[in-house]
C-alpha positions in Angstrom: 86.5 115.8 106.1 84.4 118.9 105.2 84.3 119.9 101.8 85.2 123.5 103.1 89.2 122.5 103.1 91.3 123.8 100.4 93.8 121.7 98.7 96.7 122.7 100.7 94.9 121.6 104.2 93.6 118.4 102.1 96.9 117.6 101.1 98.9 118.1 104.5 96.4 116.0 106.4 97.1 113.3 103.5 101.4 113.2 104.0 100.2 113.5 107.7 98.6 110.1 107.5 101.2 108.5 105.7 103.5 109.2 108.2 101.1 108.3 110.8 100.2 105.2 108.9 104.2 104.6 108.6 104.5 104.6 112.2 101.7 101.9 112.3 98.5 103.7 113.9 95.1 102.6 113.4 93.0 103.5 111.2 90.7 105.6 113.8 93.7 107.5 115.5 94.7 109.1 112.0 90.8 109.7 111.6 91.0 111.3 114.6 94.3 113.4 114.1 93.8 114.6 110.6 90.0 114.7 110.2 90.4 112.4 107.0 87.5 110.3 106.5 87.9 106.7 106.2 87.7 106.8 102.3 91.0 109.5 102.7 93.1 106.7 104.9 92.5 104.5 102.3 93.7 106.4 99.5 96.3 107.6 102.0 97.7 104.4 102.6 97.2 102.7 98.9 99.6 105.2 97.6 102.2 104.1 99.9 101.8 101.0 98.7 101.9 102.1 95.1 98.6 101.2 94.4 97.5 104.4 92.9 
């Protein structure tokens, strides 16, 4: 992900890989789909978790 995004993009690409994750892709489809970087997914995904 480009530093260029404003929080609103930043933030709908992040509930977009929840869901995604939720629906059990992979961790390079999402990449793919959002333009998250692999860092993002993470994050993404430790959240759901309630790890952060």
């Amino acid at each position: 992900m480009g530093r260029w995004r404003n929080k609103g993009h930043h933030e709908k690409a992040m509930e977009t890989a929840k869901d995604l994750l939720d629906k059990g892709m992979g961790m390079g489809e999402i990449k793919e789909i959002t333009d998250l970087n692999e860092q993002d997914v993470i994050k993404a995904k430790d959240k759901m978790n309630g790890n952060r």
